[in-house]
C-alpha positions as CSV (number, residue, x, y, z in Angstrom):
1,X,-22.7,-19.0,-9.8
2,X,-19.9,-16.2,-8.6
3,X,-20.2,-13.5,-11.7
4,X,-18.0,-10.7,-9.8
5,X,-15.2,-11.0,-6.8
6,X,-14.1,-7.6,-5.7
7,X,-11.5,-7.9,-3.0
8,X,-10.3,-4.7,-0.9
9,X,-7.6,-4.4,1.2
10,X,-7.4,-2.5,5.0
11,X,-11.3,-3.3,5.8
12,X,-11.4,-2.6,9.9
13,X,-12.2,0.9,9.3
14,X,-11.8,4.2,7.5
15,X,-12.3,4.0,3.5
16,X,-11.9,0.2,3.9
17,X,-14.7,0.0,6.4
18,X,-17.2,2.6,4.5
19,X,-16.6,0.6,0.9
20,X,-17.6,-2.5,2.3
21,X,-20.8,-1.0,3.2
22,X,-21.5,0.4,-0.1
23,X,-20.2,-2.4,-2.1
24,X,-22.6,-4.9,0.1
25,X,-25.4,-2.2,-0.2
26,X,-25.1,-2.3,-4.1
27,X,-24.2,-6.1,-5.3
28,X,-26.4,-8.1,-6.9
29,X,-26.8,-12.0,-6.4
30,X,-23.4,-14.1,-7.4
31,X,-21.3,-10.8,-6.3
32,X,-19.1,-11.1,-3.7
33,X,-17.1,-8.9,-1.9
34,X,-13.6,-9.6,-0.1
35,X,-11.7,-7.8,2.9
36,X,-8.3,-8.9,3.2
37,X,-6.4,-7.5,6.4
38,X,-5.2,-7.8,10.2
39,X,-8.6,-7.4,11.6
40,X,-12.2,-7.3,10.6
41,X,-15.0,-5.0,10.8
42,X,-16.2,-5.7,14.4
43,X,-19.1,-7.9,14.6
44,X,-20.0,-7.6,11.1
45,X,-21.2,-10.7,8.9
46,X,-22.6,-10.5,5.4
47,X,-24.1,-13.6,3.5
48,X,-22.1,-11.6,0.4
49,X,-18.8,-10.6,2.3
50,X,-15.9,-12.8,3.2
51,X,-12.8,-11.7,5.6
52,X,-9.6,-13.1,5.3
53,X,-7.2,-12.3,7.8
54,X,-3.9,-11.2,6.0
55,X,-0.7,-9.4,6.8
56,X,1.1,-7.8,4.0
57,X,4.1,-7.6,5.3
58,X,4.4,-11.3,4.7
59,X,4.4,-13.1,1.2
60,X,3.0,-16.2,2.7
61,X,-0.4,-14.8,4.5
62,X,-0.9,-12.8,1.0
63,X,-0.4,-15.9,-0.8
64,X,-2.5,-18.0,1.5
65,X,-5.4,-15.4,1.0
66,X,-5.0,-15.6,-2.5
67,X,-5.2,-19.3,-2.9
68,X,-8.5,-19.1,-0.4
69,X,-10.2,-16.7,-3.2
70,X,-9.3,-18.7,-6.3
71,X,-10.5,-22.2,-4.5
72,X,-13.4,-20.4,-3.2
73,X,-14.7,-17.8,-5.1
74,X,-12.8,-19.1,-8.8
75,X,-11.9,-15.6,-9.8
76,X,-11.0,-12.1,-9.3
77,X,-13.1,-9.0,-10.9
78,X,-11.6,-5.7,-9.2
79,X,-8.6,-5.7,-7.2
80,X,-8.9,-2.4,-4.5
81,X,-5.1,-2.0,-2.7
82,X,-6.0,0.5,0.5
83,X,-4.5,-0.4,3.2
84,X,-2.0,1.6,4.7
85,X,-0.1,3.3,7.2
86,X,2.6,6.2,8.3
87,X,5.6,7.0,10.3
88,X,6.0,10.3,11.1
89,X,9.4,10.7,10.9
90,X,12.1,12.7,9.2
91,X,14.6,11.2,6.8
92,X,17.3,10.9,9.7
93,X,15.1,9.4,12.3
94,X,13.6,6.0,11.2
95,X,15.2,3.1,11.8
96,X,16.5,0.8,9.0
97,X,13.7,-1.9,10.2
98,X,11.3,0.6,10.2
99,X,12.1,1.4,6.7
100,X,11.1,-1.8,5.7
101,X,8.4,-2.5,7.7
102,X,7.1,1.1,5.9
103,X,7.6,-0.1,2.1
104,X,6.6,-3.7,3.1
105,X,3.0,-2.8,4.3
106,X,2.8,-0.1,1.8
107,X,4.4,-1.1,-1.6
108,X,5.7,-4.3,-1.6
109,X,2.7,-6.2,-0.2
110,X,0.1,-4.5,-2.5
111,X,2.5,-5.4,-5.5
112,X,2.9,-9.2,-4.4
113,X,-1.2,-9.5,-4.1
114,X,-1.8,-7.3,-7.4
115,X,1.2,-10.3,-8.7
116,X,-1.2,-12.8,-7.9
117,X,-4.4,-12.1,-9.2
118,X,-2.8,-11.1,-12.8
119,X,-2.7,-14.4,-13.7
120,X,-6.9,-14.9,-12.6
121,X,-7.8,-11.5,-14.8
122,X,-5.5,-12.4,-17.3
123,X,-7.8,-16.1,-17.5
124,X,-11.1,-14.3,-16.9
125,X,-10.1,-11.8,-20.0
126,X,-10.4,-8.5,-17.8
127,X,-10.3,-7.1,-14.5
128,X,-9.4,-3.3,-12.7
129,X,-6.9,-2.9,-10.3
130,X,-7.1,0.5,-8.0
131,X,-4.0,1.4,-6.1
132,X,-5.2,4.3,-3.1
133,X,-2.5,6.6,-2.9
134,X,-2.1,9.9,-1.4
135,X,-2.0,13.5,-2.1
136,X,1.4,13.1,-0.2
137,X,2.5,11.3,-3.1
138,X,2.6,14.4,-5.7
139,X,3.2,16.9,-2.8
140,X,5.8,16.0,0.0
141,X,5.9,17.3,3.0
142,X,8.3,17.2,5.9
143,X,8.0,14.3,8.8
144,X,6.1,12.3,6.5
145,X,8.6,11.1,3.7
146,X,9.0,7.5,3.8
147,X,5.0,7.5,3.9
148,X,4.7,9.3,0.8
149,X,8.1,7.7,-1.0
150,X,6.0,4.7,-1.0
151,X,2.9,6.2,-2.3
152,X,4.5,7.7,-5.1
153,X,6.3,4.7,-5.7
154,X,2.9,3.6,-6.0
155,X,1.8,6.1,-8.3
156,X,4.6,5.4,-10.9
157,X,4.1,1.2,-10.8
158,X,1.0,1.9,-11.7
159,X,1.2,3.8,-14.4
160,X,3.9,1.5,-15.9
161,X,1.5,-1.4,-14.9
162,X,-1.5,-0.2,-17.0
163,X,0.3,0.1,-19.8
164,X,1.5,-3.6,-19.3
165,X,-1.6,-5.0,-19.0
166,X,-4.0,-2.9,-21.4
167,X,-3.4,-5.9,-24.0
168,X,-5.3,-8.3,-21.4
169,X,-7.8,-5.7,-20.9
170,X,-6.6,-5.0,-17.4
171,X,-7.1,-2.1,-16.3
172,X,-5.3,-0.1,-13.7
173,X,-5.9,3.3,-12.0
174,X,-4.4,5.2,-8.8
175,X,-7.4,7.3,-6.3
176,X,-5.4,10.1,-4.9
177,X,-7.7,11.5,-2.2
178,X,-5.9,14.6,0.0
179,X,-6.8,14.8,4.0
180,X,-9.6,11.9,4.7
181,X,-11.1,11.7,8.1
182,X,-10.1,8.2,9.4
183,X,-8.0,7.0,11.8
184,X,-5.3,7.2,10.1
185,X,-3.8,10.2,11.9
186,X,-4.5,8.5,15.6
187,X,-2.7,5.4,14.4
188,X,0.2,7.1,12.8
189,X,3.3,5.8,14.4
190,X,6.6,7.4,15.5
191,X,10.1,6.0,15.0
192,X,12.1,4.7,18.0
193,X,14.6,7.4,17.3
194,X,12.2,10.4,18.0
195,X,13.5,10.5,21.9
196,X,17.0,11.6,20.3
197,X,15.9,13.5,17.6
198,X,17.6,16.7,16.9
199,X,14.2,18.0,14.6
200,X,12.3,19.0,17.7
201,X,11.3,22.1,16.2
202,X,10.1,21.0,12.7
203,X,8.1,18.5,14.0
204,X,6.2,21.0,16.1
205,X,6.0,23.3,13.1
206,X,4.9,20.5,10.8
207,X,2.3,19.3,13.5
208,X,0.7,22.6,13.4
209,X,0.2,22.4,9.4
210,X,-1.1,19.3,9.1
211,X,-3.7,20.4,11.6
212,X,-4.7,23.1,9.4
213,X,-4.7,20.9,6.3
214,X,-6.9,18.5,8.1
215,X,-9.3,21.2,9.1
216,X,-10.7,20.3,5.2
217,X,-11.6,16.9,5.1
218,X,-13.2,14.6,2.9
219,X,-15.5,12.0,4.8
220,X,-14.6,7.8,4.3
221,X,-18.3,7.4,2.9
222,X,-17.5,9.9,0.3
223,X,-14.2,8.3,-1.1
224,X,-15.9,5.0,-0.7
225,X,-18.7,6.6,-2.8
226,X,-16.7,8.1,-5.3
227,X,-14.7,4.6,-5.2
228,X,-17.4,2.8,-5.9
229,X,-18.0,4.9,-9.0
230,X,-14.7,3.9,-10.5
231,X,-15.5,0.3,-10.5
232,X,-19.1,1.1,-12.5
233,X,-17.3,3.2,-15.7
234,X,-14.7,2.9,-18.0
235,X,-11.1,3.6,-15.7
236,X,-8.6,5.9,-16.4
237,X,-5.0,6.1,-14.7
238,X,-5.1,9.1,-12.5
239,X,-8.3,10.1,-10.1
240,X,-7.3,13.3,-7.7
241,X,-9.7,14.5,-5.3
242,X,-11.6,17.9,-6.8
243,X,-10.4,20.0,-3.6
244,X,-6.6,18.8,-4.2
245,X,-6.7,19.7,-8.1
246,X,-5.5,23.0,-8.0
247,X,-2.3,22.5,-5.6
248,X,-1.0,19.2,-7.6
249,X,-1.9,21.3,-10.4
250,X,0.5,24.2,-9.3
251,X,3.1,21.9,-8.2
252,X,3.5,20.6,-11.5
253,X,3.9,23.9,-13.7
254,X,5.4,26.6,-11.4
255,X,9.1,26.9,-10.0
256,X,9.4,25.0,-6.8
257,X,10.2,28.1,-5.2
258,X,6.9,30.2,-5.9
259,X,4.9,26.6,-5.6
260,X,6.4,26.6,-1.7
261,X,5.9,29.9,-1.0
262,X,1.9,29.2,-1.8
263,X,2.3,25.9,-0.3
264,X,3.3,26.8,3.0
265,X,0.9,30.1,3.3
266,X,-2.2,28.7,1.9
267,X,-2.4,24.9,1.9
268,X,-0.1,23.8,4.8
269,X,-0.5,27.3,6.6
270,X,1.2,27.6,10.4
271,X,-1.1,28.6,12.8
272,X,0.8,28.4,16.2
């Protein structure tokens, strides 16, 4: 008999990777745990753990996964959106395509899945849906807006969502974690425009900081831990990682001109 189905998205590595090791390490019998996405862990087989290979950029492969898990598994328990990725680029510099591929991957794919496996929670008479977002998300930076446009996008669906489905008693909450060492930064992708670009200079700059925002990361196993967590007690709508606290914090009560000031000297600091 299946008692729980929790499905996560972005599963070859990073977060994705480290929660399926958890989850697997903690479920009991008639728990199962799914990873939806382009590739798989490599060589990795659990008699718990089923992979379905899904692109979010396209309705039909999230639909086809989707109809897989209900004729398979009959059900849907916690719903885990984390897969991801970035351009850097400025405003100017990505392509319309680009654009889309961005929001597709990013927001409109997780929506469409978290679409279809309402209706399942809704019949099962609860479920928890957590959206990973980004620090980036509550404080943008520079080369990195269309990645964190959709992220805060994110944010606010979500927010609008919970309230939506607190009557079914869905549950839906948003895992903001700040600089994470995956490979998210080696797989970051630059726009086709970048050969032209006329932002030379602030790319450099805006390399530099993120190096020195990265020097403070948090490790997959310990968002996958602390993600883990989430699913065991009662959700709220808003996690933020502990380190991050204080600068979303100071972003939302101070002038934007003092919050910059701090911003750039202490959190995003140029070292070059």
């Amino acid at each position: 008999m299946i008692k729980k189905v929790i499905i996560i998205t972005g599963v070859s590595s990073g977060i994705g990777k480290a929660f399926i090791h958890k989850a697997l390490g903690n479920t009991k019998e008639g728990e199962f745990v799914v990873g939806l996405g382009r590739t798989n862990i490599p060589d990795f087989t659990h008699e718990r753990y089923l992979f379905i290979r899904t692109d979010l950029k396209y309705s039909s492969s999230v639909k086809q996964a989707v109809q897989r898990i209900k004729k398979r598994l009959g059900r849907v328990d916690v719903l885990i959106n984390n897969a991801g990725f970035g351009y850097r680029s400025t405003v100017e510099d990505l392509s319309i395509d680009e654009m889309r591929e961005q929001f597709e991957v990013n927001l409109f794919g997780p929506l469409y899945l978290t679409s279809l496996v309402l209706p399942l929670m809704r019949k099962q008479g609860h479920g928890h849906i957590i959206n990973i977002s980004s620090v980036g998300s509550v404080v943008s930076t520079p080369t990195l807006g269309y990645y964190t446009a959709t992220k805060a996008s994110l944010d606010k669906l979500s927010e609008v969502l919970d309230q939506e489905a607190e009557k079914f008693n869905i549950k839906v909450s948003v895992l903001i974690p700040g600089a994470v060492k995956t490979d998210f930064g080696k797989n970051i992708r630059i726009p086709k425009g970048y050969s032209k670009t006329t932002y030379t200079s602030l790319y450099k700059e805006w390399q530099h900081r993120f190096a020195y925002f990265f020097k403070r990361q948090d490790t997959s196993e310990g968002v996958a831990n602390y993600l883990w967590s989430l699913i065991q007690k009662p959700a709220r709508v808003r996690y933020i990682s502990r380190r991050d606290q204080v600068m979303c914090a100071l972003k939302r009560v101070l002038p934007h001109s003092i919050f910059q000031f701090i911003f750039l000297n202490y959190f995003y600091k140029n070292e070059s």
